[in-house]
Residue frames relative to the residue before (quaternion, step in Angstrom):
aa qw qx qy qz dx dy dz
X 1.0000 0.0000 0.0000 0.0000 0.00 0.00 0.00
X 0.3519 -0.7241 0.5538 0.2123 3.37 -1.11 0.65
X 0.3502 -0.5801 0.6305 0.3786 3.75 -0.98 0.68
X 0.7172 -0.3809 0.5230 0.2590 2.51 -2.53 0.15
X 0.1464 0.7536 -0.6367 0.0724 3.86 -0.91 0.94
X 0.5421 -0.7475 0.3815 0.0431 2.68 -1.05 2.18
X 0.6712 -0.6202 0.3857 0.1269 3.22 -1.16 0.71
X 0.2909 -0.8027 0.4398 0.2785 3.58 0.87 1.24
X 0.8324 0.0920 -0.2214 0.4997 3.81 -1.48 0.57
X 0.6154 0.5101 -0.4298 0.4199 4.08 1.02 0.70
X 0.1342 0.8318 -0.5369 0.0426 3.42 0.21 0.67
X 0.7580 -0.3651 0.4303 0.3269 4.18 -1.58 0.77
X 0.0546 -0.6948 0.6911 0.1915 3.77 -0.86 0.43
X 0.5983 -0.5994 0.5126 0.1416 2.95 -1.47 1.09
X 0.3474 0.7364 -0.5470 0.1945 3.56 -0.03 1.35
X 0.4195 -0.6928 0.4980 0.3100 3.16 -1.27 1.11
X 0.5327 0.5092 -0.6049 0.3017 3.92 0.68 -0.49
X 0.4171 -0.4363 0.6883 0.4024 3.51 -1.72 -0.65
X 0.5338 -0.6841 0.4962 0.0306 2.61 -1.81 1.32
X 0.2423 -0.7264 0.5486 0.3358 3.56 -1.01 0.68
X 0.0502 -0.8434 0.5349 -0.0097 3.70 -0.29 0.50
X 0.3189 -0.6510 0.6625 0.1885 3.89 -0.40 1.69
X 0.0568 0.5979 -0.7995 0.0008 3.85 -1.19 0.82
X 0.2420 0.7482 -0.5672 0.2447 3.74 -1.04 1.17
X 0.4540 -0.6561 0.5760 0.1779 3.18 -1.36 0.32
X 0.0567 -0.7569 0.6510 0.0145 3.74 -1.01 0.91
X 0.5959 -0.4206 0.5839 0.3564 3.55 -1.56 0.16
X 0.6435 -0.4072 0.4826 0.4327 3.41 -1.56 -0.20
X 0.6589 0.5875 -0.1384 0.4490 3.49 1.17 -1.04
X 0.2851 -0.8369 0.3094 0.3500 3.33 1.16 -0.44
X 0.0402 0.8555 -0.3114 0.4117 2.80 0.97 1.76
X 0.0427 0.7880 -0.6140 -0.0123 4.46 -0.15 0.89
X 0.8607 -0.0617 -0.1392 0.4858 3.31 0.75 0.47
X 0.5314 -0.4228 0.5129 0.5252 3.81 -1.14 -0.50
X 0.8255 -0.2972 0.4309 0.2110 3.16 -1.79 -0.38
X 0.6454 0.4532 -0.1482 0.5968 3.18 1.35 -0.87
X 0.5631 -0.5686 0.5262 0.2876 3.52 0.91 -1.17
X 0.6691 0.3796 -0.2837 0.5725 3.29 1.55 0.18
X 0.5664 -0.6301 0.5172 -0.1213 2.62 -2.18 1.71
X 0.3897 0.6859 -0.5806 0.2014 3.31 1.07 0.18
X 0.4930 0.5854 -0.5317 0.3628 3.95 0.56 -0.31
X 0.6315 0.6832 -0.1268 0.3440 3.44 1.09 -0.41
X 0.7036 0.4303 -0.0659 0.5617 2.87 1.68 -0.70
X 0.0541 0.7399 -0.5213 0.4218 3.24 0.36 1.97
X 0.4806 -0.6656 0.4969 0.2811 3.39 -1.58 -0.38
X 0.3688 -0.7345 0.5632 0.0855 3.14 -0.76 1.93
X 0.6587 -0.5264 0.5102 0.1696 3.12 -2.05 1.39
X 0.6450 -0.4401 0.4993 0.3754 3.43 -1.77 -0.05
X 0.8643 0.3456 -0.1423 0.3366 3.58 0.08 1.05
X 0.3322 -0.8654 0.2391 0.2892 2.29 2.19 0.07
X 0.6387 -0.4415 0.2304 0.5865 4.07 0.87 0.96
X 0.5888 -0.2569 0.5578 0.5255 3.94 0.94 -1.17
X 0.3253 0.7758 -0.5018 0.2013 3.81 0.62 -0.42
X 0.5957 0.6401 -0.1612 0.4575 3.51 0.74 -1.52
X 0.7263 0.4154 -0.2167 0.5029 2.98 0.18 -1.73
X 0.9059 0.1360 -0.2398 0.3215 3.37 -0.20 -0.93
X 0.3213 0.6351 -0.5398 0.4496 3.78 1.04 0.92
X 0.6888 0.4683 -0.3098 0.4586 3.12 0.77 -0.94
X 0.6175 0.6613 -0.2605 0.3369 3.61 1.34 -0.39
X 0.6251 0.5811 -0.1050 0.5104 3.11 1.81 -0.59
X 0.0815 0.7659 -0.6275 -0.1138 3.88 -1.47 -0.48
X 0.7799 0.1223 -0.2337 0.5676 3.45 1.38 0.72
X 0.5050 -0.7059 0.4875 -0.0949 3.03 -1.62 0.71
X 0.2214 0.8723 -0.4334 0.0477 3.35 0.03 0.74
X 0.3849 -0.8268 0.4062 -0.0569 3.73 -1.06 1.92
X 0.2549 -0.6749 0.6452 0.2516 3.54 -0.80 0.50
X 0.6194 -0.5955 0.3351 0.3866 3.77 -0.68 0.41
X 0.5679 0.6599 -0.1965 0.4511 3.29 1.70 -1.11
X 0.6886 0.5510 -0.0968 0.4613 3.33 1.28 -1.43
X 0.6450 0.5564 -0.0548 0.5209 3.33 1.69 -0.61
X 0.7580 0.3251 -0.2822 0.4900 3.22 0.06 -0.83
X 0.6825 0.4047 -0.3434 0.5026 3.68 0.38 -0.52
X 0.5630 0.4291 -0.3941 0.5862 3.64 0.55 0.46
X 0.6839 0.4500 -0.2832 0.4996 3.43 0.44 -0.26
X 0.6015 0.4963 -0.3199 0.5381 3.61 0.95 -1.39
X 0.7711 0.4191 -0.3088 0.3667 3.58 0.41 -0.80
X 0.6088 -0.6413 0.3849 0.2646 3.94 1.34 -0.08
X 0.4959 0.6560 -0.4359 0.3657 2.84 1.57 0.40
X 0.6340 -0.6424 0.4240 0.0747 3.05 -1.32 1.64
X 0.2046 -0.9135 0.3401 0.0894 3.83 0.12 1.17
X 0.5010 0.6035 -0.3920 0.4807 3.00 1.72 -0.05
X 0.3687 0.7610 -0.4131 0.3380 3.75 0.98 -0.06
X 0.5580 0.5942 -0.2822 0.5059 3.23 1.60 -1.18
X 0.7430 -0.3200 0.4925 0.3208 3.46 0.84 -1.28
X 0.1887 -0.8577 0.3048 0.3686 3.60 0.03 0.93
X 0.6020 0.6052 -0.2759 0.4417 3.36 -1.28 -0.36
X 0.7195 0.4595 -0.4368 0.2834 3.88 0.37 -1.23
X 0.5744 -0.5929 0.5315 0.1898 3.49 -1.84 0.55
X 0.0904 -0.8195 0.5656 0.0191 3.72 -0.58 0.70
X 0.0512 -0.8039 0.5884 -0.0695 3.29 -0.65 1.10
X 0.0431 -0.8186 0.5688 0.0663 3.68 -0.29 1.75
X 0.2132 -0.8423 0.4517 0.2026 3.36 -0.82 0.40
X 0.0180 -0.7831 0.5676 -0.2534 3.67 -0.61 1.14
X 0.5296 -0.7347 0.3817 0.1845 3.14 -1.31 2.05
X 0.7807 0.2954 0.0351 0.5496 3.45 1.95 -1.01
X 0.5978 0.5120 -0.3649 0.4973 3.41 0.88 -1.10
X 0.1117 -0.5976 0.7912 -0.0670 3.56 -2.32 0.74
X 0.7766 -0.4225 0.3977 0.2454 2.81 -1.27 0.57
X 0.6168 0.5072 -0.2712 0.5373 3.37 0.94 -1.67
X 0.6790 0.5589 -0.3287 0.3442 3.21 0.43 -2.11
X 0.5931 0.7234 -0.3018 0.1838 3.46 0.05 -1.29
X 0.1538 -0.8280 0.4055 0.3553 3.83 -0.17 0.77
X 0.3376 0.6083 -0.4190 0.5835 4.01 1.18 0.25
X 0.2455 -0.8156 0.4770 0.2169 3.13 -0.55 1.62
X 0.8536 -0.4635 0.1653 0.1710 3.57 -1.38 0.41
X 0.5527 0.5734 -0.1974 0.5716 2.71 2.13 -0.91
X 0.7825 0.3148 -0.4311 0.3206 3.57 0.85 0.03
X 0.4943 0.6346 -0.5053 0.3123 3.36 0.91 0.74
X 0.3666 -0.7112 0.5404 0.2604 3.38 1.29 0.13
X 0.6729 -0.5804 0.2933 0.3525 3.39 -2.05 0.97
X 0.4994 0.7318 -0.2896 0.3620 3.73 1.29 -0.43
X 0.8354 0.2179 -0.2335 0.4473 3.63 0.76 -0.16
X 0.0356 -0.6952 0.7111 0.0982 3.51 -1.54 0.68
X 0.4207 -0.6750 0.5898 0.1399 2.69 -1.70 0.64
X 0.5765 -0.7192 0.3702 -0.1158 3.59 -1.45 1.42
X 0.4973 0.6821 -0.5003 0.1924 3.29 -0.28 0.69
X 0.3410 0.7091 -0.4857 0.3807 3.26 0.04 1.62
X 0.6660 -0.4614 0.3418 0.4762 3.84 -1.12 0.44
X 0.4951 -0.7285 0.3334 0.3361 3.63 -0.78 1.12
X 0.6086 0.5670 -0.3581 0.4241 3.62 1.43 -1.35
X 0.7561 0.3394 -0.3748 0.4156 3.56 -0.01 -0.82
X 0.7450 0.3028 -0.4200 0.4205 3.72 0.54 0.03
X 0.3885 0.5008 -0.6041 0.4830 3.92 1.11 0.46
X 0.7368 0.4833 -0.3419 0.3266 3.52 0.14 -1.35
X 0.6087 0.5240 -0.2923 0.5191 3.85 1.01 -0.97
X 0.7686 0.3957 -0.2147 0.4545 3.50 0.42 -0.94
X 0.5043 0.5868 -0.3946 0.4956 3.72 1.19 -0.22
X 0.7498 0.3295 -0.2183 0.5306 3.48 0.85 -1.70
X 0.6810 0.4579 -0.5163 0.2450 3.38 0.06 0.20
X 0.5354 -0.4512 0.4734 0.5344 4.31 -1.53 0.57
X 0.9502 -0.2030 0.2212 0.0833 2.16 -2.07 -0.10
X 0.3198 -0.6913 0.3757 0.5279 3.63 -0.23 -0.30
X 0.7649 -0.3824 0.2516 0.4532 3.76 -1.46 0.16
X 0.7789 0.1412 -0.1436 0.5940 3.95 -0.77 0.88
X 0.5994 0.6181 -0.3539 0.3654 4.23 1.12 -0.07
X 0.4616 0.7482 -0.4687 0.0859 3.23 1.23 -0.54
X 0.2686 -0.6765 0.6239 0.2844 3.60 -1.18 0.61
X 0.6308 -0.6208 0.4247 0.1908 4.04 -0.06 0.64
X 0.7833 -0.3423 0.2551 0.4519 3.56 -1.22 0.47
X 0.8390 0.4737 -0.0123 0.2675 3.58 -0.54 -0.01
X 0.6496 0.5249 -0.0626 0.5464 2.54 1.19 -2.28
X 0.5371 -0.5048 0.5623 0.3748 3.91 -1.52 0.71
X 0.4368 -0.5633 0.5877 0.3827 3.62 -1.49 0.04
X 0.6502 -0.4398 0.4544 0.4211 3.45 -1.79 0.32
X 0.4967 -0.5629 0.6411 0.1593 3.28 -1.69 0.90
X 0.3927 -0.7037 0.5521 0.2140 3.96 -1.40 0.56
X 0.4682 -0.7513 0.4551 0.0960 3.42 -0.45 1.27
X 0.1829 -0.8915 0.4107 0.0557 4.05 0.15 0.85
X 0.0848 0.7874 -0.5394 -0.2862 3.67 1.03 0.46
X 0.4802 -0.5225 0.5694 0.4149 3.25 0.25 -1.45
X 0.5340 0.1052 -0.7700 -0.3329 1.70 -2.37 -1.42
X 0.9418 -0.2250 0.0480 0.2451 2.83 -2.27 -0.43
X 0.6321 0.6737 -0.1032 0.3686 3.32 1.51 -1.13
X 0.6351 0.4514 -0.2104 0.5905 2.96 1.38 -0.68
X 0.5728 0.6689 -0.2272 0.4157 3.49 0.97 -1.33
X 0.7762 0.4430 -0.1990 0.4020 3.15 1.12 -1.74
X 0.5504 0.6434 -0.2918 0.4449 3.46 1.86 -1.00
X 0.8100 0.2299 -0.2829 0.4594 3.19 0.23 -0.42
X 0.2777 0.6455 -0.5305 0.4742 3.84 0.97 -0.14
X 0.6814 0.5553 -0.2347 0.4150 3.92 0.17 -1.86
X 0.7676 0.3946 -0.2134 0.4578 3.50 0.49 -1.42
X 0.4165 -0.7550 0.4233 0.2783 3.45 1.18 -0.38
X 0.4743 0.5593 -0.4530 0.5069 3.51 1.55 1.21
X 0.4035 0.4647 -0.6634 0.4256 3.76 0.46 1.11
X 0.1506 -0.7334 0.6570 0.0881 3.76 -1.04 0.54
X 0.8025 -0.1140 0.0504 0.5834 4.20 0.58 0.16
X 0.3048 -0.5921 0.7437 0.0579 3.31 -1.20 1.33
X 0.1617 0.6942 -0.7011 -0.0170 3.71 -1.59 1.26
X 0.0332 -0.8284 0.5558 -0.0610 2.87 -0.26 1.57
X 0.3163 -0.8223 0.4542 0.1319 3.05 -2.04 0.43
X 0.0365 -0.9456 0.2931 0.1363 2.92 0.41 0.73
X 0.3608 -0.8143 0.4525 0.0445 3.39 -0.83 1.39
X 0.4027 -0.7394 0.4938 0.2175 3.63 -0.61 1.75
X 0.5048 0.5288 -0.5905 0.3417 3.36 -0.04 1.68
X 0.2070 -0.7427 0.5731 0.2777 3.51 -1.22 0.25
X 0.5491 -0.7189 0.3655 0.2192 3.47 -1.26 0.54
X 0.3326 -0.5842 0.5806 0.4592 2.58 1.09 -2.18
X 0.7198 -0.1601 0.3576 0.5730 3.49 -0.46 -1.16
X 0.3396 0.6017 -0.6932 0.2052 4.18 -1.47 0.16
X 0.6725 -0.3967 0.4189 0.4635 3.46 -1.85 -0.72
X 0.6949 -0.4680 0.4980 0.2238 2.98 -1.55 1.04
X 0.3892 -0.5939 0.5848 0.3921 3.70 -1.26 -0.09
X 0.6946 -0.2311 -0.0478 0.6796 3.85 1.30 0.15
X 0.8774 -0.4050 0.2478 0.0684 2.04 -2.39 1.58
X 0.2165 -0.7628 0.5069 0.3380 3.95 0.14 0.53
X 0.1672 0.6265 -0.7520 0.1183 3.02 -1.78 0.97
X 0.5744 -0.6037 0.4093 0.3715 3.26 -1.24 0.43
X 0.3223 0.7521 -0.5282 0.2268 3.67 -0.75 1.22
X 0.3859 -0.6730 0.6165 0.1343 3.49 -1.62 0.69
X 0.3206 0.7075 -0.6271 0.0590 3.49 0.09 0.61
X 0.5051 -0.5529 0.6211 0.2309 3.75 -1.48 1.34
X 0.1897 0.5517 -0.8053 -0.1056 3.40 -1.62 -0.03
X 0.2928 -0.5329 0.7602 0.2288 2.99 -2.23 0.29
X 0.3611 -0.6614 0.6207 0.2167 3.19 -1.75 0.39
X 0.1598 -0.8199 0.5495 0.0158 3.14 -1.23 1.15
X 0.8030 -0.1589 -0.0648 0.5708 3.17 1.41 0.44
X 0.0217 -0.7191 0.6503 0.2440 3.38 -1.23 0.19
X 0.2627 -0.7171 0.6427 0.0602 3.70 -1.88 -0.09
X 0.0267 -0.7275 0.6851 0.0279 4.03 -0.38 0.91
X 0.3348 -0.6395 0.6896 0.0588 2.94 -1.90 1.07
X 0.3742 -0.7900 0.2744 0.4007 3.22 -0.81 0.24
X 0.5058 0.6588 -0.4480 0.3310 3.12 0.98 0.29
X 0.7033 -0.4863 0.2202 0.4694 3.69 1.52 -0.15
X 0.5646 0.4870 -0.4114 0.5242 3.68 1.45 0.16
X 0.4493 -0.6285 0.6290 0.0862 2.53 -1.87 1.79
X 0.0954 0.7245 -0.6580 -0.1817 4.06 -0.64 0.11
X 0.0936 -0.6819 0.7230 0.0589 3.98 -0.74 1.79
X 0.1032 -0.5464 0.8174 0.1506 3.29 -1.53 0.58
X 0.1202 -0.6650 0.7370 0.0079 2.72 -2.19 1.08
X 0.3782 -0.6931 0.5703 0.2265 3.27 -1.74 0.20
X 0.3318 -0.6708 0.5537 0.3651 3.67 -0.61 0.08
X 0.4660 -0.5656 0.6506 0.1994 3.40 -1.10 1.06
């Protein structure tokens, strides 16, 4: 495996907020899912280290969901502490609540609320606030970064508002064909710089960017 080797004249800004940061997987095409919403392209055999995964869960203490991106992760029983204990989930949704919801209440566990509010003032609130509860990163130590699952819609909402701070993506030597975009099309110019890339040997690229 090759390490990660920074991008000469690209260097980290020094910022005390926490960062929202899209971590995700794409086709070769630039592709997070089919049409339907399924990931089987995805479902392969994973290296000794799992891409970094680990590493950068542990880097986080929140989460943040598109309703779409959610519920089918739930319907299927999947166990959210996997992410990590303790972390906060925030799903976002024009209608749906907790109450509302047809997945009964007890499986969202105490860790998640649900959202429906202007995106800037709750990036900006949710940046300035510590850690989450039991997350604290100690004297010294940087604070936990904000974990972006997505999908595209959400990804694309805040992208607009200018509260994504770094896309790390992976990109997976497969084509699709047709599915969801990694964001929502609209007309836009967003710059990134690269701050690093990483090859596996099995063929995944992992490119971190910054938003400009």
């Amino acid at each position: 495996m090759k390490t990660a080797r920074p991008l000469s004249g690209v260097a980290r800004r020094k910022n005390p907020k926490r960062r929202i940061i899209v971590y995700i997987a794409t086709s070769a095409d630039g592709f997070i899912a089919r049409p339907d919403g399924s990931v089987d392209w995805l479902d392969r055999p994973w290296p000794k280290g799992q891409y970094g995964m680990p590493e950068f869960f542990k880097s986080i203490d929140t989460i943040l969901w598109g309703r779409k991106t959610f519920m089918p992760v739930i319907e299927k029983g999947m166990d959210l502490s996997v992410y990590g204990p303790g972390i906060k989930n925030y799903v976002f949704s024009r209608s749906l609540t907790a109450a509302s919801s047809p997945a009964p209440q007890k499986t969202f566990g105490p860790g998640v609320e649900f959202v429906n509010e202007p995106i800037k003032p709750f990036a900006q609130r949710l940046r300035a606030q510590p850690a989450a509860a039991g997350l604290s990163a100690g004297a010294g130590k940087p604070r936990k970064n904000i974990f972006m699952m997505g999908g595209a819609e959400l990804i694309a909402a805040f992208l607009d508002e200018g509260e994504i701070d770094e896309f790390s993506i992976h990109v997976i030597p497969v084509l699709i064909g047709e599915g969801i975009p990694l964001v929502a099309p609209r007309h836009r110019n967003v710059q990134l710089a690269l701050l690093s890339t990483k090859t596996f040997p099995d063929g995944v690229v992992h490119l971190n960017y910054r938003v400009v």
